[in-house]
Jmol script that loads the backbone (N, CA, C; Angstrom):
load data "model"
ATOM      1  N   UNK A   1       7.886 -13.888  -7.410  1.00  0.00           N
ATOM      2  CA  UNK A   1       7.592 -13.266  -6.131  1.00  0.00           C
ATOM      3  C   UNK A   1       7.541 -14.345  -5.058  1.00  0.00           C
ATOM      4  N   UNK A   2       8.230 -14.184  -3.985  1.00  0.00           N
ATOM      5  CA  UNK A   2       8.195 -14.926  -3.021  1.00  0.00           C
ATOM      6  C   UNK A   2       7.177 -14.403  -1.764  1.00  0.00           C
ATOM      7  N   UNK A   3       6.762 -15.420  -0.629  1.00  0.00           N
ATOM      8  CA  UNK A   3       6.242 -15.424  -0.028  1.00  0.00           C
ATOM      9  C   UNK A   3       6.690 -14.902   1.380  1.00  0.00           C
ATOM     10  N   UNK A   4       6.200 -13.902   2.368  1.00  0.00           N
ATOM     11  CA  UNK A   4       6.692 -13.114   3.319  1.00  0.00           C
ATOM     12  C   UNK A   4       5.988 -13.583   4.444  1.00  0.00           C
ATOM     13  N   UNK A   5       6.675 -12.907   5.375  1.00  0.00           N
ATOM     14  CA  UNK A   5       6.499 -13.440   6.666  1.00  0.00           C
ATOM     15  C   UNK A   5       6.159 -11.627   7.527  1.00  0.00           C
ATOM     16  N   UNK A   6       4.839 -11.296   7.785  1.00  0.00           N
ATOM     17  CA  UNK A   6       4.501 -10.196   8.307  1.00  0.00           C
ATOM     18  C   UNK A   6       4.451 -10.144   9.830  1.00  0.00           C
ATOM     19  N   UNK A   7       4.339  -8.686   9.882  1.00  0.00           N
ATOM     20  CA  UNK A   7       4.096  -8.773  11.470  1.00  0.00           C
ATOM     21  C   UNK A   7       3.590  -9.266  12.536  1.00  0.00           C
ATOM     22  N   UNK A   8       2.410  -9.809  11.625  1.00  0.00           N
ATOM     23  CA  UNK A   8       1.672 -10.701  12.943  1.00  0.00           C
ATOM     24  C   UNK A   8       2.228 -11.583  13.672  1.00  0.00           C
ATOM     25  N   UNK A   9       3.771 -11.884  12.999  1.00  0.00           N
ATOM     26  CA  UNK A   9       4.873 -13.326  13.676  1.00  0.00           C
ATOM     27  C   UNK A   9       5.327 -12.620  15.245  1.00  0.00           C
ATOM     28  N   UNK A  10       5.461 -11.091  15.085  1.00  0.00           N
ATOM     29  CA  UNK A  10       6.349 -10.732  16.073  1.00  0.00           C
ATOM     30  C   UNK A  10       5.865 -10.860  17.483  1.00  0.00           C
ATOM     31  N   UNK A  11       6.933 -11.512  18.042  1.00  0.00           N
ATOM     32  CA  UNK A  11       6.110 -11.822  19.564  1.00  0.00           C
ATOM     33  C   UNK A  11       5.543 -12.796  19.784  1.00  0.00           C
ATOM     34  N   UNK A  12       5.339 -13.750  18.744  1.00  0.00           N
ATOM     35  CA  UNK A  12       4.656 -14.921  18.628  1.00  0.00           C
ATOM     36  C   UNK A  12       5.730 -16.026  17.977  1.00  0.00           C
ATOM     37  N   UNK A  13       5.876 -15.863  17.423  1.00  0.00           N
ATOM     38  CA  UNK A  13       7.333 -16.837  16.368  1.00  0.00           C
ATOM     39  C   UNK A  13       6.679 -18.206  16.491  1.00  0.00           C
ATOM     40  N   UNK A  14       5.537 -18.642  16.111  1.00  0.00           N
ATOM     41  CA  UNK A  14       5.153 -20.329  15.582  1.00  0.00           C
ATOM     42  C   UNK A  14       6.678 -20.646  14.728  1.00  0.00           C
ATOM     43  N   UNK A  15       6.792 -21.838  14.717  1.00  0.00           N
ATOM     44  CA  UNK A  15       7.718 -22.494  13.811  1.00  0.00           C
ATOM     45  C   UNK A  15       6.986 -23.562  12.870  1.00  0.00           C
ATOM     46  N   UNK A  16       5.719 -23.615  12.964  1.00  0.00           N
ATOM     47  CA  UNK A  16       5.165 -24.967  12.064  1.00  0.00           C
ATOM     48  C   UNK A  16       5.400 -24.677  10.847  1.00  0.00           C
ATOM     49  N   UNK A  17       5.692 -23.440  10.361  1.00  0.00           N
ATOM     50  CA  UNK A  17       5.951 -23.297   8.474  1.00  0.00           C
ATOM     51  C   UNK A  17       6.910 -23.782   8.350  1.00  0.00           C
ATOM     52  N   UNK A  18       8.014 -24.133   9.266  1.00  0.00           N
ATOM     53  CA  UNK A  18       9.902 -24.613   9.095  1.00  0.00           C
ATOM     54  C   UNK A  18       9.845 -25.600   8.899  1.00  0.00           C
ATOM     55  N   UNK A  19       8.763 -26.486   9.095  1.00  0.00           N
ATOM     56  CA  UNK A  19       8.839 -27.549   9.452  1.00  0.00           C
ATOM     57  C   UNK A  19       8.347 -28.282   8.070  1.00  0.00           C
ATOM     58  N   UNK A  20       7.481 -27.817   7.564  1.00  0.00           N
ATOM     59  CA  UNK A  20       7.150 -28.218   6.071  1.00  0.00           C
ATOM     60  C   UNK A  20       7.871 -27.326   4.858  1.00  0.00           C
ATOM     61  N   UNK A  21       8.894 -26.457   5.033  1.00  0.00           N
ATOM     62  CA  UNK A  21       9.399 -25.873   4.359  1.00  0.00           C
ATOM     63  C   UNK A  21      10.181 -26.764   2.918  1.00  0.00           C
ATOM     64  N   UNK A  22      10.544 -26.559   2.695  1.00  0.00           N
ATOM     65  CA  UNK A  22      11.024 -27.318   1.743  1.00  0.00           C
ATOM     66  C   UNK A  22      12.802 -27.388   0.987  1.00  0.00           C
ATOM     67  N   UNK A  23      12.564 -26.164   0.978  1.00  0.00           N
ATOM     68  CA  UNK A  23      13.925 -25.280   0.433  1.00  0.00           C
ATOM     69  C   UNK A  23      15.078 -24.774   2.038  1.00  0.00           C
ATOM     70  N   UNK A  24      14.415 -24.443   3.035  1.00  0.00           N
ATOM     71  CA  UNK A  24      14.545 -24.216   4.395  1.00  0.00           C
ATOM     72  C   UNK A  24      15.467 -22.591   4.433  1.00  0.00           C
ATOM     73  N   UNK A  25      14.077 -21.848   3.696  1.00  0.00           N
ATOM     74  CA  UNK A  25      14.152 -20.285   3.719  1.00  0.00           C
ATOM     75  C   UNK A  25      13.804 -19.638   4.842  1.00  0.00           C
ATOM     76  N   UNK A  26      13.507 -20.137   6.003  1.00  0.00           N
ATOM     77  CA  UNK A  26      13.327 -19.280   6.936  1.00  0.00           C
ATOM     78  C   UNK A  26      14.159 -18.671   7.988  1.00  0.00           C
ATOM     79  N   UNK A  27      14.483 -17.789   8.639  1.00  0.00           N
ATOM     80  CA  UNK A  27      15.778 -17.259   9.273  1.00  0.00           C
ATOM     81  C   UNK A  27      14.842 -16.590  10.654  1.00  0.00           C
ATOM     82  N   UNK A  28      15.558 -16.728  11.987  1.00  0.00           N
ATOM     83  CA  UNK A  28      14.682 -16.514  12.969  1.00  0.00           C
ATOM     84  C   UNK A  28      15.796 -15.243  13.607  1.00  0.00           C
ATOM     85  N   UNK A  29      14.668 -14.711  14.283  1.00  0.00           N
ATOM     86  CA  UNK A  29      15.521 -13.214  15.144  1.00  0.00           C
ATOM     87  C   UNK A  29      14.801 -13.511  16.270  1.00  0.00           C
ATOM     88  N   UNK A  30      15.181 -12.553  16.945  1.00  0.00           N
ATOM     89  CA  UNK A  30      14.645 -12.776  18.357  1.00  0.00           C
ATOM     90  C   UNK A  30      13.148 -12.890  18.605  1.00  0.00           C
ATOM     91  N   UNK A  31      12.482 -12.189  18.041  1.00  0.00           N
ATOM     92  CA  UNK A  31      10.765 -12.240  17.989  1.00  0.00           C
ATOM     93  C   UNK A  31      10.179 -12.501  16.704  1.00  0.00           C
ATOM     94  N   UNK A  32      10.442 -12.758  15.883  1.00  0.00           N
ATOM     95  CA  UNK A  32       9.962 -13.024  14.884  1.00  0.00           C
ATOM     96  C   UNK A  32      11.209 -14.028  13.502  1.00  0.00           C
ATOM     97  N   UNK A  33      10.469 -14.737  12.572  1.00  0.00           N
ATOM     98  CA  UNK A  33      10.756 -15.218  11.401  1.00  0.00           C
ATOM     99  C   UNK A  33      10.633 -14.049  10.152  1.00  0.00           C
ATOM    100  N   UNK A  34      11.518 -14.140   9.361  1.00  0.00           N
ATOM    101  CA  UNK A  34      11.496 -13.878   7.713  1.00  0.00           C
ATOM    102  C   UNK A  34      11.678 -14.943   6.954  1.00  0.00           C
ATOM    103  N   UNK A  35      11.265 -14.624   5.986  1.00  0.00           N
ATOM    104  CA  UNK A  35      11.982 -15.894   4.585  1.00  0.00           C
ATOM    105  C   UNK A  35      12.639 -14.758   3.957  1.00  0.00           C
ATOM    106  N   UNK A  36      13.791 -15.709   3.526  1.00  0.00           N
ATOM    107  CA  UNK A  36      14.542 -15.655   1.731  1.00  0.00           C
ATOM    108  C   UNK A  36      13.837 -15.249   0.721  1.00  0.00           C
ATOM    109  N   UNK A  37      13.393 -14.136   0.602  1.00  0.00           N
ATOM    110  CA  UNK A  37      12.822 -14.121  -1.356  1.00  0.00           C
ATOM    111  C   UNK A  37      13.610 -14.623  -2.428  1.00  0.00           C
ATOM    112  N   UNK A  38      15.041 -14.405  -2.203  1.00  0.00           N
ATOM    113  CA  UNK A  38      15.918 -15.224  -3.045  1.00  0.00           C
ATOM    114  C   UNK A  38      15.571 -16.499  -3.182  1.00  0.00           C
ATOM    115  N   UNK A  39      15.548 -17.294  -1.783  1.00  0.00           N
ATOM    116  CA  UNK A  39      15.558 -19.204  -1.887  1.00  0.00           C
ATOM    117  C   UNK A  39      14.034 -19.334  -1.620  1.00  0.00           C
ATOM    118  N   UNK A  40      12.904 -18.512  -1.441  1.00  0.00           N
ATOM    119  CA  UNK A  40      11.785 -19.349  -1.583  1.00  0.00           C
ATOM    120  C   UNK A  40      11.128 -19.780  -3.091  1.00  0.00           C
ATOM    121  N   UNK A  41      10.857 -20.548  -3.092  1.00  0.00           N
ATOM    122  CA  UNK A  41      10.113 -21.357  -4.368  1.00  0.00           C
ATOM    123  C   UNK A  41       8.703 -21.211  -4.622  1.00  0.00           C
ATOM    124  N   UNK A  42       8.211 -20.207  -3.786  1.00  0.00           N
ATOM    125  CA  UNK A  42       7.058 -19.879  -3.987  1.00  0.00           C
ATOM    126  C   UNK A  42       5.537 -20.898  -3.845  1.00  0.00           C
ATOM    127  N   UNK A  43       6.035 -22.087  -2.846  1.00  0.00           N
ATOM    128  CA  UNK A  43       5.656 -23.481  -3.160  1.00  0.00           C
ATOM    129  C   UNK A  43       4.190 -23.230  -1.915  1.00  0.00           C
ATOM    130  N   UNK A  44       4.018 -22.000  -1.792  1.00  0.00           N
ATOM    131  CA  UNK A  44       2.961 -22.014  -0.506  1.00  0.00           C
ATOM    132  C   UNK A  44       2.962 -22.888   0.061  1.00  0.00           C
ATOM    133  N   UNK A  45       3.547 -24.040   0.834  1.00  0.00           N
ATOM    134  CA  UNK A  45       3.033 -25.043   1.899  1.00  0.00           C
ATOM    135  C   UNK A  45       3.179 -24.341   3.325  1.00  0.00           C
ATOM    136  N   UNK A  46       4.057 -23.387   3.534  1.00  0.00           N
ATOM    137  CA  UNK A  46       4.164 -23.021   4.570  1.00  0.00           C
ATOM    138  C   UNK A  46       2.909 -21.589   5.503  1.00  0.00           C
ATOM    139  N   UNK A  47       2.349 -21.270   4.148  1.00  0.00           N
ATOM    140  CA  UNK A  47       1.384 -20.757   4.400  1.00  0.00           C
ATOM    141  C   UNK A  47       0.258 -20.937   5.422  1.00  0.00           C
ATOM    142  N   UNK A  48      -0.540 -22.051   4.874  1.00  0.00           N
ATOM    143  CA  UNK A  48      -1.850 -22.436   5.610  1.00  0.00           C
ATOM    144  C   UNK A  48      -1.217 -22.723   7.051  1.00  0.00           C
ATOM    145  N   UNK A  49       0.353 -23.627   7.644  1.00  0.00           N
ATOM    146  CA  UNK A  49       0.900 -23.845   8.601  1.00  0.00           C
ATOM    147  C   UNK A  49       0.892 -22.558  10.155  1.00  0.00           C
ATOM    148  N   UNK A  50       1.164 -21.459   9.476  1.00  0.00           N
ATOM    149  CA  UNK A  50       1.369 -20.322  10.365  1.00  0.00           C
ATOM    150  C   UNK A  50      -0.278 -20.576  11.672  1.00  0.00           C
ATOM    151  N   UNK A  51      -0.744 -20.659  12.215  1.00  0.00           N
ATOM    152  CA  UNK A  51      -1.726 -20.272  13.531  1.00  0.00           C
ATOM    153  C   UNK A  51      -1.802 -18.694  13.417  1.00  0.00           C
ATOM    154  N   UNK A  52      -1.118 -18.243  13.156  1.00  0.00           N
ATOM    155  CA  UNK A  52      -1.629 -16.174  13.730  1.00  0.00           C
ATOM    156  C   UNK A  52      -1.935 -15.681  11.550  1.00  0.00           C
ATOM    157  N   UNK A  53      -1.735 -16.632  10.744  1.00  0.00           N
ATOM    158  CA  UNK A  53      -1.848 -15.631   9.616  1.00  0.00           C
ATOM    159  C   UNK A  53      -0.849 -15.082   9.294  1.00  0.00           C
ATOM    160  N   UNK A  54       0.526 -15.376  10.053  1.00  0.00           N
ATOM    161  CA  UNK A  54       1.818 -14.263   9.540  1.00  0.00           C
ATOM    162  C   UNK A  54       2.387 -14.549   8.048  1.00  0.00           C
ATOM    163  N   UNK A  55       1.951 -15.493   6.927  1.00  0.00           N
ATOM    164  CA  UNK A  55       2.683 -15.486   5.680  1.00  0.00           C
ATOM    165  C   UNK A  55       1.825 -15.460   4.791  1.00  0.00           C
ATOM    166  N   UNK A  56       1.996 -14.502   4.019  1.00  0.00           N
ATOM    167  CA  UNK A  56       1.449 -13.873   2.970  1.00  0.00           C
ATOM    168  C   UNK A  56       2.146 -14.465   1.492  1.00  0.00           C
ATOM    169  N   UNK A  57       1.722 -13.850   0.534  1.00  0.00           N
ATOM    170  CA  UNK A  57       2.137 -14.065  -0.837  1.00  0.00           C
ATOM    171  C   UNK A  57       2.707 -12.819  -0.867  1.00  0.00           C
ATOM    172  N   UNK A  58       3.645 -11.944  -1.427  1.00  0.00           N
ATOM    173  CA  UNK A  58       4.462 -10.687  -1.069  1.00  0.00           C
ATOM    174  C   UNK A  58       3.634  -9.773  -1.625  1.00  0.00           C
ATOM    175  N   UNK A  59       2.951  -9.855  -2.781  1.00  0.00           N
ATOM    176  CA  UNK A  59       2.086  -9.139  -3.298  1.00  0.00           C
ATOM    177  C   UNK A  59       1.011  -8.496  -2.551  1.00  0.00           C
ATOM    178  N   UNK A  60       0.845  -9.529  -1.610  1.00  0.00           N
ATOM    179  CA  UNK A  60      -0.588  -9.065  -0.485  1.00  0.00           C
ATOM    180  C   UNK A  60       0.059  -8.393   0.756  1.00  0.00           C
ATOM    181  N   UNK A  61       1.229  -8.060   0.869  1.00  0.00           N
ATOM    182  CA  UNK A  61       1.805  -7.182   1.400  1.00  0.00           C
ATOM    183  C   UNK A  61       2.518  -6.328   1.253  1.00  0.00           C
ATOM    184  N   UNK A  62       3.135  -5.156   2.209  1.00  0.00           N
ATOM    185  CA  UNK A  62       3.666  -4.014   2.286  1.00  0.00           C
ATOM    186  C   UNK A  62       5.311  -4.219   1.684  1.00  0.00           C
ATOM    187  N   UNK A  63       5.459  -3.232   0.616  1.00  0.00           N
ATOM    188  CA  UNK A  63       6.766  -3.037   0.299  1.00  0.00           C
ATOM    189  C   UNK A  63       7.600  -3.034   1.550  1.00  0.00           C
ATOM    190  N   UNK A  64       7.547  -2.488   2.714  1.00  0.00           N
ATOM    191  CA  UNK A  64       8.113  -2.735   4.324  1.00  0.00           C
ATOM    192  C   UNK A  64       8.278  -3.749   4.287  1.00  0.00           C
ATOM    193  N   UNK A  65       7.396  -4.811   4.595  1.00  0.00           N
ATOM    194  CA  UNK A  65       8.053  -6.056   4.833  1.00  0.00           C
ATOM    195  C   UNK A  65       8.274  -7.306   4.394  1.00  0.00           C
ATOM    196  N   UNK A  66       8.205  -6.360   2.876  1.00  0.00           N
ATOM    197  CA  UNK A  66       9.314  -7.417   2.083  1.00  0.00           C
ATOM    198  C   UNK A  66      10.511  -6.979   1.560  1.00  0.00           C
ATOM    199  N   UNK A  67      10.987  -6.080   2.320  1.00  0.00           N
ATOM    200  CA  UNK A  67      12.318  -5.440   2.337  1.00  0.00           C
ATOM    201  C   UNK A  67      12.747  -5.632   4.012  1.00  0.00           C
ATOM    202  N   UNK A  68      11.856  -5.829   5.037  1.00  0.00           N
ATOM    203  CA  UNK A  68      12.675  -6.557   6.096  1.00  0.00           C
ATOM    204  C   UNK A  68      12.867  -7.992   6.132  1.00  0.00           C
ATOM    205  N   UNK A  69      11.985  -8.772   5.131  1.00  0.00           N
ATOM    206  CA  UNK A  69      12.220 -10.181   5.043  1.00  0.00           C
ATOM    207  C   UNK A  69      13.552 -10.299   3.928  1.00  0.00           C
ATOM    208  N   UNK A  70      13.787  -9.522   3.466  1.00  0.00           N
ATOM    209  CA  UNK A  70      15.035  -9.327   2.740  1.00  0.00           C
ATOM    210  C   UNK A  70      16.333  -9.183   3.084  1.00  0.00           C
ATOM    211  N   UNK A  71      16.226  -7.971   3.836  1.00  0.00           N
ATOM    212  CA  UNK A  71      17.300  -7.531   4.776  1.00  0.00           C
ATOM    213  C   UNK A  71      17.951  -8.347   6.062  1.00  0.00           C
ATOM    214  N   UNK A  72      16.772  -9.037   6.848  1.00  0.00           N
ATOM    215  CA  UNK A  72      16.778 -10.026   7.900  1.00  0.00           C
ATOM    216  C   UNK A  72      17.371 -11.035   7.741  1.00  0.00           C
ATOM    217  N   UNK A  73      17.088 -12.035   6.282  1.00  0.00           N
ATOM    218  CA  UNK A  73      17.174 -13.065   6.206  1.00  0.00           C
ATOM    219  C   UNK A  73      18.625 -13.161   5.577  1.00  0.00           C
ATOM    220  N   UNK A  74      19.187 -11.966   5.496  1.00  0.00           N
ATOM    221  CA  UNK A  74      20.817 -11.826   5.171  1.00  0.00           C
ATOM    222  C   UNK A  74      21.530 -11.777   6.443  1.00  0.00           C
ATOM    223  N   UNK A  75      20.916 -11.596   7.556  1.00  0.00           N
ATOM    224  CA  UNK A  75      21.470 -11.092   8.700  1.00  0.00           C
ATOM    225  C   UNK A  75      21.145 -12.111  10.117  1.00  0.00           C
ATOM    226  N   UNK A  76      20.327 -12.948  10.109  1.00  0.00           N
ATOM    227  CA  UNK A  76      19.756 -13.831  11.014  1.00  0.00           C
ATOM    228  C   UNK A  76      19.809 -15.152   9.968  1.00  0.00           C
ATOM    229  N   UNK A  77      19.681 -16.099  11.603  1.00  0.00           N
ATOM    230  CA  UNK A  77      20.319 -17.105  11.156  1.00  0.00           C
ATOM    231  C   UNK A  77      19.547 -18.187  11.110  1.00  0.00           C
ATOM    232  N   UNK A  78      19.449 -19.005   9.650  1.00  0.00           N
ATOM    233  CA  UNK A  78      18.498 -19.971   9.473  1.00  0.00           C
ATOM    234  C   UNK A  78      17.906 -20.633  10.730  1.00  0.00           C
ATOM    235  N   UNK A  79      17.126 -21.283  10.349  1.00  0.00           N
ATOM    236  CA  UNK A  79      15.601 -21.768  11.140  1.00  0.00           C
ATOM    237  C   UNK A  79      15.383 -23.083  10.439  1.00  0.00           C
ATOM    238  N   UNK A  80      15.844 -24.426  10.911  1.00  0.00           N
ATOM    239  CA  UNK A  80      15.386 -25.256  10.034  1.00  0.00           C
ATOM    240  C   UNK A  80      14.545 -26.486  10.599  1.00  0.00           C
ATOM    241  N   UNK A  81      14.219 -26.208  11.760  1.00  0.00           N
ATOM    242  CA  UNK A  81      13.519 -27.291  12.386  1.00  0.00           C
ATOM    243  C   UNK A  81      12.591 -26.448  13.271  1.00  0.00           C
ATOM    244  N   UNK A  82      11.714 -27.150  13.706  1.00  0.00           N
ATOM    245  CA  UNK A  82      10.532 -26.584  14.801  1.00  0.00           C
ATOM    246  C   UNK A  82      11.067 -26.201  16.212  1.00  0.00           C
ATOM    247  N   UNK A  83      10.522 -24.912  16.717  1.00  0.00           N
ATOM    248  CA  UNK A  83      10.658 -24.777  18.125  1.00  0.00           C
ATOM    249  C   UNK A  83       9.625 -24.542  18.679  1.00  0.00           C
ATOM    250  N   UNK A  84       9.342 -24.284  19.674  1.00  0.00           N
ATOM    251  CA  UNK A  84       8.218 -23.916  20.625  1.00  0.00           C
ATOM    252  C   UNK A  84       8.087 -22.523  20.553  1.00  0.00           C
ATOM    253  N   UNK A  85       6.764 -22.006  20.346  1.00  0.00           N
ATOM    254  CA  UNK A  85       6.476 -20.526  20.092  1.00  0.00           C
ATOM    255  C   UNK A  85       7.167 -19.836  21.535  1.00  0.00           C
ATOM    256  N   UNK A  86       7.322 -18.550  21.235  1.00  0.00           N
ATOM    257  CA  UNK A  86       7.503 -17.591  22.344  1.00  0.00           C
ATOM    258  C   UNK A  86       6.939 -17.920  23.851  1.00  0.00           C
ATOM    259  N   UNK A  87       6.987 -17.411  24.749  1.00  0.00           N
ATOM    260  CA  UNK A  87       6.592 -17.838  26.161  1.00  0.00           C
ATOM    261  C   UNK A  87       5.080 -17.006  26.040  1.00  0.00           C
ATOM    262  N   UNK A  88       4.500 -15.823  25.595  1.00  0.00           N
ATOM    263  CA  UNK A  88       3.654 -15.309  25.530  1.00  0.00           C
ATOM    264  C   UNK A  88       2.753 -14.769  24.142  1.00  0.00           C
ATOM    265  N   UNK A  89       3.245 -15.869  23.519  1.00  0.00           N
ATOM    266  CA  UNK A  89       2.716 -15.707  21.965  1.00  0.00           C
ATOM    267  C   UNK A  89       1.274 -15.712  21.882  1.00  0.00           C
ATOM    268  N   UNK A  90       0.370 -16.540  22.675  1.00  0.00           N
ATOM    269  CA  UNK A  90      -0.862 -16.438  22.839  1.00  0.00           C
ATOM    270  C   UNK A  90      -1.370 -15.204  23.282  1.00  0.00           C
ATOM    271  N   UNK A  91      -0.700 -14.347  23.939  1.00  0.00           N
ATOM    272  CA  UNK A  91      -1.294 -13.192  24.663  1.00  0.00           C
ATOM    273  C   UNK A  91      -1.103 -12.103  23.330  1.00  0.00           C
ATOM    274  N   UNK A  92       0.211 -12.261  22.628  1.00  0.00           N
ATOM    275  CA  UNK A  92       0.284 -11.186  21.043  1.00  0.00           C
ATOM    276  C   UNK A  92      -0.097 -11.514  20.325  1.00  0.00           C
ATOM    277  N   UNK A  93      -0.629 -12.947  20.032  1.00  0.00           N
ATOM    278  CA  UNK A  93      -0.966 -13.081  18.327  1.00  0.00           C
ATOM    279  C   UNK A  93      -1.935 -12.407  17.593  1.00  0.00           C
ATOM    280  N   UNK A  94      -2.455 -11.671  18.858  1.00  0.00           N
ATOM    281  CA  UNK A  94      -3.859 -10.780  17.866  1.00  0.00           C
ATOM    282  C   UNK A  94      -4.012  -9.528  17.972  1.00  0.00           C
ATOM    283  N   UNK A  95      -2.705  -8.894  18.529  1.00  0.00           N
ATOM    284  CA  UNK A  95      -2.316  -7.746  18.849  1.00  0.00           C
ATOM    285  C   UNK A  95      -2.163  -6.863  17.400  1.00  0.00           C
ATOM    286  N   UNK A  96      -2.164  -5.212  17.074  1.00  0.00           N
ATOM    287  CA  UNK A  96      -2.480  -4.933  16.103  1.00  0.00           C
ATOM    288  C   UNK A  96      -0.996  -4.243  15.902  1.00  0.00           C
ATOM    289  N   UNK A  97      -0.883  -3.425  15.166  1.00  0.00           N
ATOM    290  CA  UNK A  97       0.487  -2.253  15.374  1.00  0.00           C
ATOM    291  C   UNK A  97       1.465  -2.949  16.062  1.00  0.00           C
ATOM    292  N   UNK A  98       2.065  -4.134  15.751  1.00  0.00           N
ATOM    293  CA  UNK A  98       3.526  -4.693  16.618  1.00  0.00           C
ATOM    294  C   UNK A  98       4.325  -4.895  15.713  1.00  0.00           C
ATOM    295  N   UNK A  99       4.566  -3.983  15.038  1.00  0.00           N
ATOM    296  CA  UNK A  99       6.019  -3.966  13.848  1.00  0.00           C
ATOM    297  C   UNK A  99       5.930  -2.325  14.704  1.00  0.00           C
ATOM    298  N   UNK A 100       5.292  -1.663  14.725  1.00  0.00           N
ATOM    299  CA  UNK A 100       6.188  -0.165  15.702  1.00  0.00           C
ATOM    300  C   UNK A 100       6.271  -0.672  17.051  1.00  0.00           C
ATOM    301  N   UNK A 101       5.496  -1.154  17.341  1.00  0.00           N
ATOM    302  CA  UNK A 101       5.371  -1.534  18.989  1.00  0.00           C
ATOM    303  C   UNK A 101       6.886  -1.899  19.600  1.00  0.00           C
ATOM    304  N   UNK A 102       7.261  -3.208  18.861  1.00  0.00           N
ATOM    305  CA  UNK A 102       8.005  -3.995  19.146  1.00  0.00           C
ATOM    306  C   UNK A 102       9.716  -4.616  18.449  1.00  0.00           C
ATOM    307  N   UNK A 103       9.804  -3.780  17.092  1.00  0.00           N
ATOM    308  CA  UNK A 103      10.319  -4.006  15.401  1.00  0.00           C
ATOM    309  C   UNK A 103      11.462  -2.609  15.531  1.00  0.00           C
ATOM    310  N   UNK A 104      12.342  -3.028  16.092  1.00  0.00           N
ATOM    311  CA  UNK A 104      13.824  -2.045  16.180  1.00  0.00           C
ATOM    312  C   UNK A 104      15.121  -2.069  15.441  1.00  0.00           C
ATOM    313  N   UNK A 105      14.531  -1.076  14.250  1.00  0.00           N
ATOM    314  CA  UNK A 105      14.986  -1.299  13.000  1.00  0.00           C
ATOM    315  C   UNK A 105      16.811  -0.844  12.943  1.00  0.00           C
ATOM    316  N   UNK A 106      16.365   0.441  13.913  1.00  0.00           N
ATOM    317  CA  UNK A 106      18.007   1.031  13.968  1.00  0.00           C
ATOM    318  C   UNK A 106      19.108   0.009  14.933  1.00  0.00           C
ATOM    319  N   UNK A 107      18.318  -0.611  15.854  1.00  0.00           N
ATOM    320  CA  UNK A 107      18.869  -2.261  16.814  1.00  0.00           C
ATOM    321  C   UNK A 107      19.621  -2.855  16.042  1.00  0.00           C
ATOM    322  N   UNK A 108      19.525  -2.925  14.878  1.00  0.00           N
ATOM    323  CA  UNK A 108      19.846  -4.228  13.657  1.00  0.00           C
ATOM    324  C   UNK A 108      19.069  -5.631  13.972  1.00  0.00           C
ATOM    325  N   UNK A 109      17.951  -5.637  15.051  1.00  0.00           N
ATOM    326  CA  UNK A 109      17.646  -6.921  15.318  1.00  0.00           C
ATOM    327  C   UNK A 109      15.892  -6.400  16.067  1.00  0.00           C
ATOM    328  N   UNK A 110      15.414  -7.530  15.899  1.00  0.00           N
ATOM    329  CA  UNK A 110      13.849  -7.204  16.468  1.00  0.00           C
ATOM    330  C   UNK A 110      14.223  -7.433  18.247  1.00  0.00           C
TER     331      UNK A 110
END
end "model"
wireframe off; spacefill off
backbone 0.3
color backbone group
């Protein structure tokens, strides 16, 4: 089981997990990160890294979104170095309900 990347990213997009990644499973969309369940190694370092809490162990999350960290990370395009969070990531990171809010599934893209 690999490690997921939940909603709390959206709108916020930290990059500090990319940065200690290891394998370099992460894939970025417009508001948010997924990982690879295929290429992660399950190596948690990128975990404790996140600021908002967005990566989980997949188990401690929703069949949802570890079937959009699935789907995404086939479709968006690796992430392998650090960027600067969103312009207003501080104002969402503690926002609740922003996978309906914000997460436009029929879009093909967040």
């Amino acid at each position: 089981m690999a490690y997921v990347v939940t909603e709390k990213c959206i709108r916020c997009k930290y990059t500090d997990c990319v940065d200690v990644c290891p394998v370099d499973c992460f894939f970025e969309g417009e508001k948010m990160l997924v990982i690879n369940p295929q290429e992660c190694i399950d190596c948690g370092v990128c975990e404790p890294e996140c600021p908002v809490g967005a990566i989980v162990f997949a188990d401690d999350t929703s069949l949802k979104m570890q079937e959009i960290n699935a789907i995404y990370s086939a479709k968006w395009k690796r992430i392998i170095s650090k960027k600067p969070p969103l312009q207003d990531a501080d104002k969402y990171k503690n926002e609740e309900g922003k996978f309906e809010k914000y997460f436009h599934i029929d879009e093909g893209e967040n």
